[in-house]
C-alpha positions in Angstrom: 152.0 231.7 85.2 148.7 232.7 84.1 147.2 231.9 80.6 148.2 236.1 79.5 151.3 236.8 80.7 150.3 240.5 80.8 147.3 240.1 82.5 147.7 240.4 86.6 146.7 237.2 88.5 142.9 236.1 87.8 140.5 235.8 90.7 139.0 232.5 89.6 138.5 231.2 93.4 137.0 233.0 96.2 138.9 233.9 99.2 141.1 231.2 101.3 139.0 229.8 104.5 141.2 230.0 107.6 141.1 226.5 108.7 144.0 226.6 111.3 147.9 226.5 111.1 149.4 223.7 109.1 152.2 222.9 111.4 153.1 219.2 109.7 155.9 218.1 107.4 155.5 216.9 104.1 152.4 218.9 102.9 151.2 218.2 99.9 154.7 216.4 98.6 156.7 218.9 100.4 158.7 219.5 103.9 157.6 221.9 105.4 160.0 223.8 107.3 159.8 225.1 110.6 157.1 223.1 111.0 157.9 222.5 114.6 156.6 226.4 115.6 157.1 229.7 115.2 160.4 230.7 117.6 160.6 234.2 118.4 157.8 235.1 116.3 159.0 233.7 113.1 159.5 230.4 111.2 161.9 230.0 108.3 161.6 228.3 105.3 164.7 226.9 103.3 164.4 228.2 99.9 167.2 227.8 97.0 169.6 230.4 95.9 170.3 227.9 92.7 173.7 227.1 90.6 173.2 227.3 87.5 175.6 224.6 87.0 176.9 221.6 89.6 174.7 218.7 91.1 170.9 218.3 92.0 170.3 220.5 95.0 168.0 219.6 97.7 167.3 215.9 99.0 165.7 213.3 96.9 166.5 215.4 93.6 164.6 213.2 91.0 167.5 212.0 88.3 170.7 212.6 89.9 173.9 211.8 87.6 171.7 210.9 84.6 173.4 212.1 81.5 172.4 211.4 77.6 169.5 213.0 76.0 167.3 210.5 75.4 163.5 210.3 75.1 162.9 207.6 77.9 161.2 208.2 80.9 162.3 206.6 84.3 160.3 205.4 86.7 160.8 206.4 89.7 158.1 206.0 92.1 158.5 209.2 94.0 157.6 211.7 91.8 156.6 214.5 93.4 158.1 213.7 97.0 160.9 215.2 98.2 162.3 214.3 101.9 162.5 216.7 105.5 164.6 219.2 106.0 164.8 219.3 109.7 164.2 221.0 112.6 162.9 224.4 112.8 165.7 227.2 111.1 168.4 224.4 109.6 169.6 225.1 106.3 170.5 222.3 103.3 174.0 222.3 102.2 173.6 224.0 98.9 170.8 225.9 99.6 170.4 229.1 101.7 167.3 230.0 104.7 165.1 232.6 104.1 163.9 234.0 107.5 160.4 235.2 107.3 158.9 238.1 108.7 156.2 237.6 111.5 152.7 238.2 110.6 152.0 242.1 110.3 148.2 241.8 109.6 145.1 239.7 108.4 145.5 239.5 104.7 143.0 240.6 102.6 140.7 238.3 100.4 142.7 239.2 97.1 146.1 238.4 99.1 144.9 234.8 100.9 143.9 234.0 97.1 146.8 235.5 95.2 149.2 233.4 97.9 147.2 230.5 97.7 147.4 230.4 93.4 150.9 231.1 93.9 151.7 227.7 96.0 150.1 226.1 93.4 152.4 227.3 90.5 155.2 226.9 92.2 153.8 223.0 92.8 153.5 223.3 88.8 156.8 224.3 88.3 158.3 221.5 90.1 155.7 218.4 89.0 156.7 219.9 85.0 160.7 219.9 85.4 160.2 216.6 87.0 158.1 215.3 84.4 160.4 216.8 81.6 163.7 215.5 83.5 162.7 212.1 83.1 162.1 212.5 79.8 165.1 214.6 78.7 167.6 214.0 81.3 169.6 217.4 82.0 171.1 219.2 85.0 169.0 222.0 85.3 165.8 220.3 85.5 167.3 218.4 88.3 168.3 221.4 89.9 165.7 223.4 89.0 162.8 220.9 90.0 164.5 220.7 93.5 164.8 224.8 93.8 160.8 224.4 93.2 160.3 222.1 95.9 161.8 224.7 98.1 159.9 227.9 96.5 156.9 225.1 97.6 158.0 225.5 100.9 158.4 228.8 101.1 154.6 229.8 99.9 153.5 226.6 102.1 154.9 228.0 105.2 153.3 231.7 104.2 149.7 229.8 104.3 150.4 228.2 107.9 151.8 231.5 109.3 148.6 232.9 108.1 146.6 230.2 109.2 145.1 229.4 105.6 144.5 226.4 104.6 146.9 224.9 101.4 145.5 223.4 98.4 148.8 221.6 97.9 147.7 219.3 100.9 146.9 215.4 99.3 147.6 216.4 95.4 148.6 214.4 92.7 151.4 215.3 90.5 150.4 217.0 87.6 146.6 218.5 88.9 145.8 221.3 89.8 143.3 223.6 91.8 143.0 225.9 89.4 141.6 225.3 85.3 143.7 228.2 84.1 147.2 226.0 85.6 145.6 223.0 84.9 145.6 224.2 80.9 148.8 225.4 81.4 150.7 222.1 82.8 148.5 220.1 79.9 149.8 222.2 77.2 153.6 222.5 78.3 154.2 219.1 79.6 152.8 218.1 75.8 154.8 220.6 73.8 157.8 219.6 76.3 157.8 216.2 75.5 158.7 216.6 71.8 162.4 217.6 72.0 164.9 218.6 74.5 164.9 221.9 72.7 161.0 222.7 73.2 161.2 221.2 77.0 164.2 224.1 77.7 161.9 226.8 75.8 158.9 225.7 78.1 161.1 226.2 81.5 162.3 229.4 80.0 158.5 229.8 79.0 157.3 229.3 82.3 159.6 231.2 84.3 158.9 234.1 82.4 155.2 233.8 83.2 155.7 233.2 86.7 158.1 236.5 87.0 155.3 238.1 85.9 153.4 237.0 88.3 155.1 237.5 91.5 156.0 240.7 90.1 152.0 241.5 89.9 151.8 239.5 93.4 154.5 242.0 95.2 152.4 245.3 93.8 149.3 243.5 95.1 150.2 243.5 99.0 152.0 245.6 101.7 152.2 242.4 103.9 156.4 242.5 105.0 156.4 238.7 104.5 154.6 237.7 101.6 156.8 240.7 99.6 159.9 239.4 101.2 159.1 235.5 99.8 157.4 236.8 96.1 160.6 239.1 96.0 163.2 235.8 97.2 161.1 233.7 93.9 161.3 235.9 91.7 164.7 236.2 92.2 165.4 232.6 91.9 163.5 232.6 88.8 165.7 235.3 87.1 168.2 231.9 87.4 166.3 229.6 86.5 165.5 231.9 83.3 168.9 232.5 82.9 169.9 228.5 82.9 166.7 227.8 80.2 168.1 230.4 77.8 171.2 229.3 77.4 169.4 226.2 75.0 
């Protein structure tokens, strides 16, 4: 979701530091699954294979069975925070696992930064549709938000396979790492906020950014389990797309 949508991800940090697995649940707002160790040289993360249509996915799914399409926000008091998912390899009920590959190798400087960025979109992703859901209560960003928390799972579990550290870990909702996101959250939660109409054309906005840049993320590595998670998002983003355009 960079600021040019045809421009490949910008290296505006240096590389990652290796600071030692991240083997806890609930990093940075998220559960972290398989968090209880790798078994048989993998660990899986539960990421969502979405509906477009039906109930919030996930647990804690911010605004389940609201309805109406007015402008008032809710408070809930948990935005952001999203509940555990288990032990090591369980599944949710409406979501699928996606087992990752081992570690083949180190990853490069561009890789540790380009997976590092890419937990923090999908943190983005999720903190917006929450934000706009409250304001413009629909399905899909109930659904959608919660398929985010689990593409935050997904890249969180990358970092602690790779022993990186996460820059998700003690965030607030809504900032970001990065200037170039932070710009980007600012300007769509902002445009979002003035009709349902301009908060469905951000989602679609956004998704179409961030297919573009897990697109640019898979030609960027050779590493068997950051292509088979960019390749399992961009996927699910095809969906989310999909469920934005519709209007």
């Amino acid at each position: 979701m960079m600021a040019n949508s045809n421009r490949t991800i910008r290296r505006s940090m240096g590389a990652v530091a290796a600071v030692g697995a991240l083997a806890v649940a609930g990093v940075g707002g998220y559960a972290l699954a398989g968090s209880d160790g790798p078994t048989e040289g993998t660990r899986v993360a539960t990421v969502a294979t979405q509906e477009q249509t039906g109930g919030p996915q996930g647990v804690g799914a911010p605004g389940q069975g609201r309805q109406g399409e007015g402008p008032g926000r809710q408070e809930h008091g948990q935005h952001g925070q999203h509940g555990q998912h288990g032990q090591h390899g369980q599944r949710d009920q409406q979501g699928h696992g996606l087992e990752i590959p081992a570690p083949a190798g180190t990853l490069s400087a561009e890789e540790a930064e380009i997976l590092s960025m890419m937990r923090e979109e999908e943190r983005l992703a999720h903190d917006l549709y929450v934000a706009l859901g409250e304001a413009w209560p629909d399905r899909r960003f109930d659904n959608i938000s919660a398929a985010e928390t689990r593409h935050g799972e997904a890249t969180a579990t990358l970092l602690a396979n790779h022993d990186l550290s996460d820059p998700s870990v003690g965030s607030t909702p809504g900032v970001y790492a990065y200037p170039e996101l932070q710009e980007l959250y600012d300007d769509w939660l902002e445009r979002g906020l003035t009709s349902k109409s301009e908060a469905l054309a951000v989602g679609a906005e956004l998704e179409r950014r961030d297919i573009a840049d897990l697109e640019a993320a898979m030609a960027a590595t050779e590493q068997p389990d950051l292509d088979a998670v960019y390749e399992h998002l961009r996927d699910g983003s095809e969906k989310h797309l999909a469920a934005f355009e519709r209007g």
